[in-house]
Backbone of each chain as ProteinMPNN parsed JSONL, in Angstrom:
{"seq_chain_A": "XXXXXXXXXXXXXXXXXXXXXXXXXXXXXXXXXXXXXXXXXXXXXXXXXXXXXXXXXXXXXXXXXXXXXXXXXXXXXXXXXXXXXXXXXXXXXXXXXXXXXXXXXXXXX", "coords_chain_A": {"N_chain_A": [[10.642, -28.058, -75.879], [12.275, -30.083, -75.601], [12.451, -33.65, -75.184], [13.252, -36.556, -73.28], [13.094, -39.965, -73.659], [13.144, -42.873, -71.976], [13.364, -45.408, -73.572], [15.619, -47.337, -74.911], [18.104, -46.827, -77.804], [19.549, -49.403, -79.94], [22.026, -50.006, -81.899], [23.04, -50.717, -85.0], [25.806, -51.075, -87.279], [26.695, -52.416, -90.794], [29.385, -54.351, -92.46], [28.478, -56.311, -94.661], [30.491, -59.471, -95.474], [31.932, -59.517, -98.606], [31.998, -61.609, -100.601], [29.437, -63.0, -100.328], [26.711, -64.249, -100.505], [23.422, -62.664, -101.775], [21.197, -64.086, -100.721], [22.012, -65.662, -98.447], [22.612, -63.155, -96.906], [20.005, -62.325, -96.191], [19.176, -64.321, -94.993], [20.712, -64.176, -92.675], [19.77, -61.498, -91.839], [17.178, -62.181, -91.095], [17.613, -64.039, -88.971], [18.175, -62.037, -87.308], [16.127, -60.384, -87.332], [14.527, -62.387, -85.924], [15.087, -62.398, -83.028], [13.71, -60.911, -81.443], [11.437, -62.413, -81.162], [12.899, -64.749, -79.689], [14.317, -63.374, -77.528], [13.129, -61.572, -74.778], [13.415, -58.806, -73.065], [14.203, -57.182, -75.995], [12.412, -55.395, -77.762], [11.814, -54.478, -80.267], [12.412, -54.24, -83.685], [14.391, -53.189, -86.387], [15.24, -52.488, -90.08], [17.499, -52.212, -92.761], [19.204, -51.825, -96.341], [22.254, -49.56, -96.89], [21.426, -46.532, -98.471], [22.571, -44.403, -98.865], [22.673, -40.967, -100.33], [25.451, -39.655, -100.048], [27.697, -40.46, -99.563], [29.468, -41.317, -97.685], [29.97, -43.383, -96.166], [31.675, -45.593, -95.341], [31.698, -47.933, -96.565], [29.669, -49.115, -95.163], [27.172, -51.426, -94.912], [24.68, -52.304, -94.278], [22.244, -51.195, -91.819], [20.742, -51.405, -88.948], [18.383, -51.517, -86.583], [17.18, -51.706, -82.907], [15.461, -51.92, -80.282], [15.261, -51.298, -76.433], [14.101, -51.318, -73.374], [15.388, -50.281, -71.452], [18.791, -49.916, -70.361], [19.685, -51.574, -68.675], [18.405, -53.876, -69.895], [20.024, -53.935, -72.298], [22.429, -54.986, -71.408], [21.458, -57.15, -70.466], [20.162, -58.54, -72.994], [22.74, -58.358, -74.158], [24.256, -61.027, -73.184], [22.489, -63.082, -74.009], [22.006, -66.499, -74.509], [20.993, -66.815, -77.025], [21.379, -64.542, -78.604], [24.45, -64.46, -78.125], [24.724, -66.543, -80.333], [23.666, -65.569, -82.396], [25.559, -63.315, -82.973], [27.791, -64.422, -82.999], [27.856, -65.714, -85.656], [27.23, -63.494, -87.159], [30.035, -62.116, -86.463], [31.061, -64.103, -88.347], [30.486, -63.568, -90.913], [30.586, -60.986, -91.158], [32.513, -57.956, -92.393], [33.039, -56.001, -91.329], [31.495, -54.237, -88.123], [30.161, -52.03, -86.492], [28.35, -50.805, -82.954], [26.318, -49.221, -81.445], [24.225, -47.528, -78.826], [21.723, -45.59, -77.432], [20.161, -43.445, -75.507], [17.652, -41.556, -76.693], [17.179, -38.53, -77.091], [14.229, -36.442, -77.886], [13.605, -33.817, -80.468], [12.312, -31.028, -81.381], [9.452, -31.157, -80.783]], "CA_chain_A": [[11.407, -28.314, -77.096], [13.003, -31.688, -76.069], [11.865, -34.62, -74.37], [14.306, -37.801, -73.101], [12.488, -41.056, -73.193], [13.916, -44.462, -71.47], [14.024, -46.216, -74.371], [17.511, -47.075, -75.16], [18.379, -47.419, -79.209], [20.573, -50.293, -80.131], [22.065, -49.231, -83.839], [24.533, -51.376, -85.328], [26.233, -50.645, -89.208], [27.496, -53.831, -90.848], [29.632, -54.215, -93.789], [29.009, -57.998, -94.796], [31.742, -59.794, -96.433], [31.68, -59.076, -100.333], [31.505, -62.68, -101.281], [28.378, -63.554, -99.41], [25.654, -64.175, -101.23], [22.257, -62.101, -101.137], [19.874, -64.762, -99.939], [22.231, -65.769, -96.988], [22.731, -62.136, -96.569], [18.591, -62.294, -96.675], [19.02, -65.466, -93.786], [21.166, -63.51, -91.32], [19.166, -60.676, -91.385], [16.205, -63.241, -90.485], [17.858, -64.351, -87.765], [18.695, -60.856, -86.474], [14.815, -60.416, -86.408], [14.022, -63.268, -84.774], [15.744, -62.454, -81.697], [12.873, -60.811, -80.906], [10.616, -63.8, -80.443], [13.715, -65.529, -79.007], [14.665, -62.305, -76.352], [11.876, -60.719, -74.328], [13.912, -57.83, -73.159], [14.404, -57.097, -77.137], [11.331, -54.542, -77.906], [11.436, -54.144, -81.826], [13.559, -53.98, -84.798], [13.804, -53.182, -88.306], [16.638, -52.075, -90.431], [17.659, -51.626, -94.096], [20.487, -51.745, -97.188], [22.159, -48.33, -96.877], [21.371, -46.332, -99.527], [22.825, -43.084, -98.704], [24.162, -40.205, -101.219], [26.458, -39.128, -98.834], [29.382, -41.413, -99.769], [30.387, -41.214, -96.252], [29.088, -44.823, -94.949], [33.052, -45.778, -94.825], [31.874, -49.064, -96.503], [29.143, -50.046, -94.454], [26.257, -52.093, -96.549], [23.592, -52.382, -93.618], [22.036, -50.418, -90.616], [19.678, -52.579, -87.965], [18.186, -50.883, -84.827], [16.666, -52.667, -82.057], [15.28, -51.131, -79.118], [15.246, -52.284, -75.669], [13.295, -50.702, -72.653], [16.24, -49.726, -70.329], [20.19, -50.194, -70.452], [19.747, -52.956, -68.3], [17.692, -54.81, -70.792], [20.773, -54.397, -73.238], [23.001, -55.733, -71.06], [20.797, -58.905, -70.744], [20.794, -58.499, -74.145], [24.132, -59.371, -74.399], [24.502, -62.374, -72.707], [21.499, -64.125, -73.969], [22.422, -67.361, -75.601], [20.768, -66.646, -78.655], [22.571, -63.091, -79.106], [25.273, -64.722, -78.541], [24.976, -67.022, -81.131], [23.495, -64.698, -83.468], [26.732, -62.521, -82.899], [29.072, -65.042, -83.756], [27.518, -65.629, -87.086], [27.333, -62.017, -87.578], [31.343, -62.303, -86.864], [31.19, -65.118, -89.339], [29.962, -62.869, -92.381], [30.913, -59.423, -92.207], [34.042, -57.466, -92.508], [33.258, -55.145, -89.532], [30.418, -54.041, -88.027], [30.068, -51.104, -85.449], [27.309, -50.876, -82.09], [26.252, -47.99, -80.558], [23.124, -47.534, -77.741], [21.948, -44.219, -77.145], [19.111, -42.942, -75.493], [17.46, -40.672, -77.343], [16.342, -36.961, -76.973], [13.639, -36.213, -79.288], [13.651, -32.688, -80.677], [11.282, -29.78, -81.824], [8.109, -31.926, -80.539]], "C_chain_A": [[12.053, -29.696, -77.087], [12.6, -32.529, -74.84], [12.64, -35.686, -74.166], [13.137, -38.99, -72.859], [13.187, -42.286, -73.086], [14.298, -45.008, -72.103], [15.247, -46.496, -74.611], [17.82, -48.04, -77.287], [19.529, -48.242, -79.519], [20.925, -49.961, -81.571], [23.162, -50.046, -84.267], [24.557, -51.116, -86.795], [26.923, -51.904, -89.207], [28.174, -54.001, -91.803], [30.026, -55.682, -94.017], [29.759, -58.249, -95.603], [30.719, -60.081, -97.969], [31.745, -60.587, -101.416], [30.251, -63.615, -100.984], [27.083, -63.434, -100.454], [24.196, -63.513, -100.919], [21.601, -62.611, -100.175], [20.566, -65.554, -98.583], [22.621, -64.739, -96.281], [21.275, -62.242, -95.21], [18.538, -63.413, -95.122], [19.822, -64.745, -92.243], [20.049, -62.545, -90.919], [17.665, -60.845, -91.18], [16.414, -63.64, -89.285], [18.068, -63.206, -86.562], [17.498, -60.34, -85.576], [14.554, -61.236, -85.263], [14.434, -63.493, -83.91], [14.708, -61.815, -81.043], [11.998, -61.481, -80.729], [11.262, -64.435, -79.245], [13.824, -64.603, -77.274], [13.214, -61.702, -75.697], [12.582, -59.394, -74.273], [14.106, -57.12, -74.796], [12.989, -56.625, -76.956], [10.826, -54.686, -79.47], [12.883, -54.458, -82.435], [13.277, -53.661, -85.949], [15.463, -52.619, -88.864], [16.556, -52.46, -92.47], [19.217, -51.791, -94.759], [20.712, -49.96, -97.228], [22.308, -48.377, -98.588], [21.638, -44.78, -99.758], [23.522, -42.093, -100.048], [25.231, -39.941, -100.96], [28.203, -39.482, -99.048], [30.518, -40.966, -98.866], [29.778, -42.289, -95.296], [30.373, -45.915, -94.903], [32.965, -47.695, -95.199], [30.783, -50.083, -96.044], [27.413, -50.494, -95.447], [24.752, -51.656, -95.818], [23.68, -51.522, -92.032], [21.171, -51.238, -90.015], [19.752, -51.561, -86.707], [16.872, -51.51, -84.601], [16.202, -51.851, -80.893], [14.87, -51.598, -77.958], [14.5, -51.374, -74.422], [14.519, -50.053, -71.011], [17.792, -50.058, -70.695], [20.15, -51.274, -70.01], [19.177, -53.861, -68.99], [18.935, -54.886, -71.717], [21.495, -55.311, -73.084], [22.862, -57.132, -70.801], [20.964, -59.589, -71.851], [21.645, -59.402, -74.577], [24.846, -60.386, -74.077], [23.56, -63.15, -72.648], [22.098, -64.983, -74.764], [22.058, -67.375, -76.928], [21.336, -65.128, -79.495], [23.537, -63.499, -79.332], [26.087, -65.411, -79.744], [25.012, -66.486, -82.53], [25.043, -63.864, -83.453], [27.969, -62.966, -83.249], [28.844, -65.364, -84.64], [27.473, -64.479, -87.639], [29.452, -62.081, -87.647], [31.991, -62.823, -87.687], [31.434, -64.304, -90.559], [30.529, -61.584, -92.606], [32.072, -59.364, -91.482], [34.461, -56.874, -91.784], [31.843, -54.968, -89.612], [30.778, -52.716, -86.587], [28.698, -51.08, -84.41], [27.778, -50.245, -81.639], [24.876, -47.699, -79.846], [22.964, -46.293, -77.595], [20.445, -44.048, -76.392], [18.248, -41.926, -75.883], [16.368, -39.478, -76.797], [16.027, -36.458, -78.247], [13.426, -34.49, -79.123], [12.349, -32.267, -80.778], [10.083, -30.754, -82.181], [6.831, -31.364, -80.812]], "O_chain_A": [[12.336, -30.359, -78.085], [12.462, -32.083, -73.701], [12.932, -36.036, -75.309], [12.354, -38.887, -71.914], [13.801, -42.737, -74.053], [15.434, -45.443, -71.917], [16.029, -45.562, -74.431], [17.746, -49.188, -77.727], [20.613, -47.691, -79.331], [20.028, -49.651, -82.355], [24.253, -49.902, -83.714], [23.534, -50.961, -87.463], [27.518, -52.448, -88.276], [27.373, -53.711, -92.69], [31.103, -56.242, -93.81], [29.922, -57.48, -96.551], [29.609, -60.517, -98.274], [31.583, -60.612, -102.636], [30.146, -64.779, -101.371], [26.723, -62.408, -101.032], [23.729, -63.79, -99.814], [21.344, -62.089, -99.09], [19.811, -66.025, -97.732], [23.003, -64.949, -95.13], [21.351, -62.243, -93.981], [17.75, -63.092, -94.232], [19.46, -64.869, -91.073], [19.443, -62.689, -89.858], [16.932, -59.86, -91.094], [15.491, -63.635, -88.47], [18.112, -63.378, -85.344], [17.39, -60.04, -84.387], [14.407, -60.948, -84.075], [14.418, -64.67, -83.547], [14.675, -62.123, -79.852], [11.442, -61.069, -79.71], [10.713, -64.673, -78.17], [13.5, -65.074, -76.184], [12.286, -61.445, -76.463], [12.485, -58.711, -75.293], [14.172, -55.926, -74.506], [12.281, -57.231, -76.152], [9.671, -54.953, -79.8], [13.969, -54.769, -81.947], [12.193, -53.775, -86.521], [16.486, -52.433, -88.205], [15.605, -52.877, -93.132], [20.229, -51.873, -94.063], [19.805, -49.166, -97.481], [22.737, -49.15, -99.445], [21.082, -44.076, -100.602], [24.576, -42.365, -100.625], [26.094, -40.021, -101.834], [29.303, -38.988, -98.799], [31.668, -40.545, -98.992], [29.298, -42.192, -94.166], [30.137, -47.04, -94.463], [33.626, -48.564, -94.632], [30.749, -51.292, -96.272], [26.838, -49.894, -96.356], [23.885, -50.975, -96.365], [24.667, -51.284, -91.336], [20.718, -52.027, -90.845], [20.69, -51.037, -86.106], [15.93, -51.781, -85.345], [16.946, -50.891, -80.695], [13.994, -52.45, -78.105], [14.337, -50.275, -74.951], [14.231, -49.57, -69.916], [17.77, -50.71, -71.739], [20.53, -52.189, -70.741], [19.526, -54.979, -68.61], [19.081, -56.051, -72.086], [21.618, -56.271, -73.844], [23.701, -58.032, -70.854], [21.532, -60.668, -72.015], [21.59, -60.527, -75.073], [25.933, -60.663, -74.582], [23.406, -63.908, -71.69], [22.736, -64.543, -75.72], [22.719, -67.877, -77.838], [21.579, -64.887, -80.677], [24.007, -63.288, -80.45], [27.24, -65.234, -80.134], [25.801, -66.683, -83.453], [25.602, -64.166, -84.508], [28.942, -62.328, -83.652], [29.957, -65.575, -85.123], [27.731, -64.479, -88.843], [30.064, -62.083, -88.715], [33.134, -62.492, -88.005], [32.505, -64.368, -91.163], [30.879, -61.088, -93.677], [32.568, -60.032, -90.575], [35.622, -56.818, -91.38], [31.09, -55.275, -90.537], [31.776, -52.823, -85.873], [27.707, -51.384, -85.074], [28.958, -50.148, -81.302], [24.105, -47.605, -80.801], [24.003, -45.632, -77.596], [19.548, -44.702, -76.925], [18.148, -41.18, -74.908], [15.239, -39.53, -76.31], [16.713, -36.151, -79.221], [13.168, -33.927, -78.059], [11.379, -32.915, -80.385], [9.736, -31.107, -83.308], [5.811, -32.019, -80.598]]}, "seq_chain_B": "XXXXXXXXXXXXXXXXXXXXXXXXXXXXXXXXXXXXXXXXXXXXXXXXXXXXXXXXXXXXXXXXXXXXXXXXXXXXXXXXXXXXXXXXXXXXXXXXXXXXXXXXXXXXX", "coords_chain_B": {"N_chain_B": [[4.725, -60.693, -91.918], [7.106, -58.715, -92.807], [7.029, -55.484, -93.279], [7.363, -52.594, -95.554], [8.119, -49.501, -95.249], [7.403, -46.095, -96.302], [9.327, -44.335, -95.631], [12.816, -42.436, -95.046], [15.508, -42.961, -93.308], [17.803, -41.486, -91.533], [20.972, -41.735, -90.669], [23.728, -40.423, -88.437], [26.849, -40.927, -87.384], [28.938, -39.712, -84.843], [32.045, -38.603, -83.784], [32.863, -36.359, -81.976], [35.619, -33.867, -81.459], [38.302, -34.308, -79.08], [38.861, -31.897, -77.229], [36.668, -30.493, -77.218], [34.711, -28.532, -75.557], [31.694, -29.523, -73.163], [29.814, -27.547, -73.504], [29.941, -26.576, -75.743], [29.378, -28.859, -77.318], [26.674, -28.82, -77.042], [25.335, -27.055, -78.055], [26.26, -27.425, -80.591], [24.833, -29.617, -80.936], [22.412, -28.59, -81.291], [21.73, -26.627, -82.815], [22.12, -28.797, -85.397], [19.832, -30.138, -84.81], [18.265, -27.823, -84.674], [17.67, -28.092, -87.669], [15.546, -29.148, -88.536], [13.252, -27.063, -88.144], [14.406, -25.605, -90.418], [14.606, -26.502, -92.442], [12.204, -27.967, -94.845], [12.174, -30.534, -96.165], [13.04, -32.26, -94.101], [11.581, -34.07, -91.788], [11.88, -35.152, -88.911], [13.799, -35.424, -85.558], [16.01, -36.686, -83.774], [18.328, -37.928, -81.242], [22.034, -38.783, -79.339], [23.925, -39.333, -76.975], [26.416, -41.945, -76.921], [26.038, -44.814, -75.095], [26.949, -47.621, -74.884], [27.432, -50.807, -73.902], [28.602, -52.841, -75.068], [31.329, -51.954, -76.117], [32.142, -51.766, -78.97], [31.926, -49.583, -80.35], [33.766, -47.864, -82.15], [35.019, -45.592, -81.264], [32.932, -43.885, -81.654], [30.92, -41.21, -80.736], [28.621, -39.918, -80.138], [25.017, -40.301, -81.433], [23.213, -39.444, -84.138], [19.609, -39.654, -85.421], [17.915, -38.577, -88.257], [14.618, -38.253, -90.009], [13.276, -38.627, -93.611], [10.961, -38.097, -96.266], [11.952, -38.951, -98.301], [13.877, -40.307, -100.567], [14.936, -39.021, -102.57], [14.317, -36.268, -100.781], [16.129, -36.655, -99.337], [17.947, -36.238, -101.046], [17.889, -33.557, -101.626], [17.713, -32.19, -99.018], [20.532, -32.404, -98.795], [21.969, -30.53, -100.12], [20.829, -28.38, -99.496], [21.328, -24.818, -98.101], [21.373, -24.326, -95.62], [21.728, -26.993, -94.507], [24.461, -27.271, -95.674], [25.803, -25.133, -94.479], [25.844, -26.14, -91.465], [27.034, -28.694, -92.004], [29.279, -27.916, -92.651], [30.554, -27.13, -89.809], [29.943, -29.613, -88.541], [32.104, -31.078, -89.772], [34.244, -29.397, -88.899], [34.412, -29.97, -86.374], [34.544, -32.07, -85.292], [36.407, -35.596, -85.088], [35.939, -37.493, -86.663], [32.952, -39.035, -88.418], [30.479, -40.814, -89.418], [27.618, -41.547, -92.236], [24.713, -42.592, -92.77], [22.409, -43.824, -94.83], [18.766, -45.339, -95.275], [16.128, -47.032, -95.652], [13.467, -48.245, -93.907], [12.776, -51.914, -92.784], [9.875, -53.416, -91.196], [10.157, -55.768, -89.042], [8.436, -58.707, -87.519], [5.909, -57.521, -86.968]], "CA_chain_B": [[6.299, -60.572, -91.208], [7.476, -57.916, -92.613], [6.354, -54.376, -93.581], [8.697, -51.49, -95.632], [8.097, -48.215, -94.961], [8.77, -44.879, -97.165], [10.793, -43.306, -94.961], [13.851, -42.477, -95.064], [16.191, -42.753, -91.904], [19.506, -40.8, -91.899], [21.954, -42.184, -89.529], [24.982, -40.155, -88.547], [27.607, -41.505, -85.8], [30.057, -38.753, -84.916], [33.234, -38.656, -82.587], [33.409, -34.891, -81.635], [37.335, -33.847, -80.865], [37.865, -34.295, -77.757], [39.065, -30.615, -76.374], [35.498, -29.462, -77.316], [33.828, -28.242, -74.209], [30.5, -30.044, -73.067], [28.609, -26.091, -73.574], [29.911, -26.156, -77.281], [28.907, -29.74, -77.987], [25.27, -29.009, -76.878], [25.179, -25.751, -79.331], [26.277, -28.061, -81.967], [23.67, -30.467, -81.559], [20.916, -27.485, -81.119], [21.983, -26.425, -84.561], [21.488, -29.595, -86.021], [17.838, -30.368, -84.541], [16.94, -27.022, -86.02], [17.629, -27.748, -89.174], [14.057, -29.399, -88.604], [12.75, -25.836, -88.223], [14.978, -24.202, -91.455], [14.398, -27.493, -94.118], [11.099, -28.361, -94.653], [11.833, -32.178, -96.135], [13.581, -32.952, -93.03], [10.918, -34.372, -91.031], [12.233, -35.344, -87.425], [15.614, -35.097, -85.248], [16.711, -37.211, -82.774], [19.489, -38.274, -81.111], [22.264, -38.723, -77.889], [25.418, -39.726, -76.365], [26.579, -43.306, -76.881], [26.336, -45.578, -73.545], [26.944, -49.102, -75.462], [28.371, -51.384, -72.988], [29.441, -53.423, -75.964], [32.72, -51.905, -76.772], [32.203, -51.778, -80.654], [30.967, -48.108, -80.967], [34.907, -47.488, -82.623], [34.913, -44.617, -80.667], [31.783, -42.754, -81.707], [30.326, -40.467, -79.117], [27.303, -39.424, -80.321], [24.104, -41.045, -83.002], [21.782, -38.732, -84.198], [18.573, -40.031, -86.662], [16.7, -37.821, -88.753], [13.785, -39.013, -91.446], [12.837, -37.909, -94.411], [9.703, -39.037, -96.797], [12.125, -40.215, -99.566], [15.429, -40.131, -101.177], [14.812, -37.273, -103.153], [14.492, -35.166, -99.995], [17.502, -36.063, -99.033], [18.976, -35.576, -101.805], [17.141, -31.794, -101.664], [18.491, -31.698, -97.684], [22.14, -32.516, -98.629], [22.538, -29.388, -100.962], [20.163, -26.91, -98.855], [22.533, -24.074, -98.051], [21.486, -24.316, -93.845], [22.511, -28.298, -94.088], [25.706, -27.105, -96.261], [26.569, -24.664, -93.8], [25.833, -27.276, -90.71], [27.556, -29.669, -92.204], [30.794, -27.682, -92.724], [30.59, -27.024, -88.376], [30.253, -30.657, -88.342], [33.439, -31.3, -90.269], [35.529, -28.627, -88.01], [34.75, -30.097, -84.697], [34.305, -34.145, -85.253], [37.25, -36.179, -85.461], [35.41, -38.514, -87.769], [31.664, -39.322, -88.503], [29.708, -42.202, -90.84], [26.155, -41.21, -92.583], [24.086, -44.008, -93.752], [20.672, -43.725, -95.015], [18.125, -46.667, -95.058], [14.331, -47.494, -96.09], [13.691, -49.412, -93.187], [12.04, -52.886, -93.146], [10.357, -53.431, -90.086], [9.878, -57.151, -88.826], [7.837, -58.554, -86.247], [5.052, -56.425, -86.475]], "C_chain_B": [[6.589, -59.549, -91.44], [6.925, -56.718, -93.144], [7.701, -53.213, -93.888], [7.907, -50.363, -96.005], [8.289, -46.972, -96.29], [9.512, -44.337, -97.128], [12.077, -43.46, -95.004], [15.039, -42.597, -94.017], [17.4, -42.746, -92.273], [20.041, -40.866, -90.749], [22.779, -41.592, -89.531], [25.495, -40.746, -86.952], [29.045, -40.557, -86.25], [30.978, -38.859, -83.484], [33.643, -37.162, -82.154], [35.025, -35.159, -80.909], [37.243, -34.084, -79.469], [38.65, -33.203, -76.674], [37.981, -30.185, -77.003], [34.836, -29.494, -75.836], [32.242, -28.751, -74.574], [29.422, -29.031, -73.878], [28.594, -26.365, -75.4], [29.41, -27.452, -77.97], [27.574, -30.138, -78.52], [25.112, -28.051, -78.208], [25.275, -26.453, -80.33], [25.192, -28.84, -82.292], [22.53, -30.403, -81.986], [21.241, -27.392, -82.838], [21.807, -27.457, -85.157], [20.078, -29.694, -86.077], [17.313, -29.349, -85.076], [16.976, -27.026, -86.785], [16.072, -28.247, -89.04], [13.263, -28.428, -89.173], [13.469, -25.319, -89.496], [14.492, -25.399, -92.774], [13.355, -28.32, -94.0], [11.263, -30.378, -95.02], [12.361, -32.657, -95.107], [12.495, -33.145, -91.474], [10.972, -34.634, -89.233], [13.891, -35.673, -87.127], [15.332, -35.871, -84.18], [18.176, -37.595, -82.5], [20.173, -38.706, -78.931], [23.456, -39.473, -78.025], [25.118, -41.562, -76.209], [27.125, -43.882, -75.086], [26.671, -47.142, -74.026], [27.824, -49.415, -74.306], [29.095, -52.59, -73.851], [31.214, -53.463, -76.757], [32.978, -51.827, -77.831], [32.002, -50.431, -81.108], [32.733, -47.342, -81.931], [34.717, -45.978, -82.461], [34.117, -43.332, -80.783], [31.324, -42.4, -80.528], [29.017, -40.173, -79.099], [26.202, -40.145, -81.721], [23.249, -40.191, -83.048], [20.903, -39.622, -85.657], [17.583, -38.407, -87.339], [15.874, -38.716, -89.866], [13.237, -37.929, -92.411], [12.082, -38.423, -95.309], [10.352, -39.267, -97.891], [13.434, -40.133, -99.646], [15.689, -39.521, -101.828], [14.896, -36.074, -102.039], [15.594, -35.469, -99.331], [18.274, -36.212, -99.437], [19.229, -34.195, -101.66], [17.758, -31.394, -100.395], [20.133, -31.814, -98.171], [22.877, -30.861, -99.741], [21.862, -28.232, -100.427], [21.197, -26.477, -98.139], [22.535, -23.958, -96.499], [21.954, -26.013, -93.634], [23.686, -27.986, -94.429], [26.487, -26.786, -94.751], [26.886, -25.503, -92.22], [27.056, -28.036, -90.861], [29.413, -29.08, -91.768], [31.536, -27.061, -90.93], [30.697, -28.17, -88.264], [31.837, -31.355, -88.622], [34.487, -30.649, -88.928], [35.581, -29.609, -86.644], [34.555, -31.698, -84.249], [35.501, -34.503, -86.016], [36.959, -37.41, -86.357], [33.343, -38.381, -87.424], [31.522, -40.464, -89.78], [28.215, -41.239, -90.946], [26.144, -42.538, -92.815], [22.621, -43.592, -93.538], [19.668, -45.142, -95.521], [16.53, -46.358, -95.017], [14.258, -48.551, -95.056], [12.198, -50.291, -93.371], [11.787, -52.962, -91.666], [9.787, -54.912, -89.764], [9.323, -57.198, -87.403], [6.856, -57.845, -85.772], [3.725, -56.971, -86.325]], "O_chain_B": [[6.509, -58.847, -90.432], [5.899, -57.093, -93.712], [8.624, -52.925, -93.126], [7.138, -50.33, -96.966], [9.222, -47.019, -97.092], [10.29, -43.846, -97.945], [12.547, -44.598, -95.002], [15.708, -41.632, -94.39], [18.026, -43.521, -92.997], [19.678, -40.149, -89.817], [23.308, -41.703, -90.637], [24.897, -40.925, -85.891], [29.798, -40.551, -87.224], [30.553, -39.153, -82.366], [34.84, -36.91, -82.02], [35.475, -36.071, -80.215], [36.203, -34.051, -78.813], [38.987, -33.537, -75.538], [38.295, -29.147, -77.587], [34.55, -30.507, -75.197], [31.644, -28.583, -75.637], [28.51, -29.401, -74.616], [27.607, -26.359, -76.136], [29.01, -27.326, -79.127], [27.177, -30.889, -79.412], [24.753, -28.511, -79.291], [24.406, -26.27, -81.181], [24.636, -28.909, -83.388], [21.787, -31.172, -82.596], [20.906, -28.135, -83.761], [20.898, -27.148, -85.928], [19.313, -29.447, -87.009], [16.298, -29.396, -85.771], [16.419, -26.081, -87.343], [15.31, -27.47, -89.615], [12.67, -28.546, -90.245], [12.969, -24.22, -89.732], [14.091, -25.038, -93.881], [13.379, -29.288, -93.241], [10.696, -31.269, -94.387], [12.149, -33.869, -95.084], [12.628, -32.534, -90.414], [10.073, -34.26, -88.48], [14.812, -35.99, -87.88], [14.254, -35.659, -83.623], [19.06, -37.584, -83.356], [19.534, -38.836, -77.887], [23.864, -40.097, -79.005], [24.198, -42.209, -75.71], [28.022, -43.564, -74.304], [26.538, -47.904, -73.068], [28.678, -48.681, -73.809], [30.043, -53.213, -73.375], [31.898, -54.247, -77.415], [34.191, -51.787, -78.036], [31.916, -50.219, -82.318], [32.619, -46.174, -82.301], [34.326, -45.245, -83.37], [34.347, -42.212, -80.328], [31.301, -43.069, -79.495], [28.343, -40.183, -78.069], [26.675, -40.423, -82.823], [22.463, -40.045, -82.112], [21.48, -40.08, -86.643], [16.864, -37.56, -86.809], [16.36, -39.672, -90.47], [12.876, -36.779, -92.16], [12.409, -39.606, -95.406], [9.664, -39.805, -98.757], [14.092, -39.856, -98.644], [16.887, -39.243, -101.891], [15.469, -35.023, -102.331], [16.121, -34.566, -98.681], [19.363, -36.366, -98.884], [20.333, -33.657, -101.581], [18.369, -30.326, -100.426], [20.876, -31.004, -97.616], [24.027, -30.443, -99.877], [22.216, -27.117, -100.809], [21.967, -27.248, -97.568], [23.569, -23.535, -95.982], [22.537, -26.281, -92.583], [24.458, -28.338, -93.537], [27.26, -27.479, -94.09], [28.045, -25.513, -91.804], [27.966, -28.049, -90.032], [30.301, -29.529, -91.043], [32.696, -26.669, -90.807], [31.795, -28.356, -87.738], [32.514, -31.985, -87.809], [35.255, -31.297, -88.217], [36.606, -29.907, -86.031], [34.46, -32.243, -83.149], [35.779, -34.073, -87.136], [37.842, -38.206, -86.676], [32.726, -37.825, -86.515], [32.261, -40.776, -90.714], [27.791, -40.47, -90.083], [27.036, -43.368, -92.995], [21.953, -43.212, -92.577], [20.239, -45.933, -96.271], [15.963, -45.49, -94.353], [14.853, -49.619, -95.2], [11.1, -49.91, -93.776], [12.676, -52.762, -90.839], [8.771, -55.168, -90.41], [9.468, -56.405, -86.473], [6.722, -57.506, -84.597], [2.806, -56.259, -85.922]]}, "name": "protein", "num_of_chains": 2, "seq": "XXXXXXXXXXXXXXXXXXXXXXXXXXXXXXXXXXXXXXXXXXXXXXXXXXXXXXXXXXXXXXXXXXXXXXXXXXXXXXXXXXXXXXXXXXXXXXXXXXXXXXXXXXXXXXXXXXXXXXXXXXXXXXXXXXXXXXXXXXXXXXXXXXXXXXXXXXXXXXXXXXXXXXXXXXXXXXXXXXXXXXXXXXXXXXXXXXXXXXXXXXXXXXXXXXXXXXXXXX"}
């Protein structure tokens, strides 16, 4: 019924600042990709405008998950110079943002 | 570059109380994953305990994902009477949670 695989999910929610314009919205979240060219440890990504019914997203505009091949890859991660940089332009723009890593146990396989 | 998907991906990040016992946290999460098994548009369950070494997770404990093939089904999951009742177990025993739902884009492919 459930299976744990290594992977480790990087998930971040972002709520960019409300005077920011789409198309440099549209340029961050260009740069967010292209950390995967930049990072090896960095596996994938993809991510999306929430668009939930739910009206329980406390605000937040965008979701981005990244996935990295071990914990220790995050932690590299996070002290690559181009994360870093990316991360302080991300501090630049939005209003908050939340990150959370999980490894995930996939269900009813 | 990039490629968007139909799917739907339903993000929740929850902070269970924290006098819930480990035994009762697992039961909770079992009950979620089967909603798989009770609501047919709810396509897949994952999830797991936050390890971020980032420090940003504003004290979420847990991320689960599910997908669903549109935004109509989860509209159709948010009013089925086994997510209702779910949901209202979720409420009792989480000191907060976020949803967010997202069409993801995926880059880099």
């Amino acid at each position: 019924m459930e299976e744990s695989k290594g992977l480790v999910k990087h998930v971040l929610l972002a709520k960019f600042k409300d005077d920011l314009p789409p198309e440099k919205v549209d340029e961050i979240i260009k740069s967010f990709a292209n950390l995967v060219n930049l990072i090896d440890c960095m596996k994938s990504f993809h991510g999306g405008k929430d668009v939930s019914p739910f009206n329980m997203h406390e605000g937040f505009t965008h979701v981005f998950e990244a996935t990295f091949e071990s914990l220790e890859a995050v932690n590299e991660y996070a002290v690559h110079p181009d994360h870093v940089e990316f991360a302080d332009l991300l501090r630049a723009t939005t209003e908050k943002f939340i990150v959370v890593d999980y490894i995930p146990t996939y269900f009813n396989l």
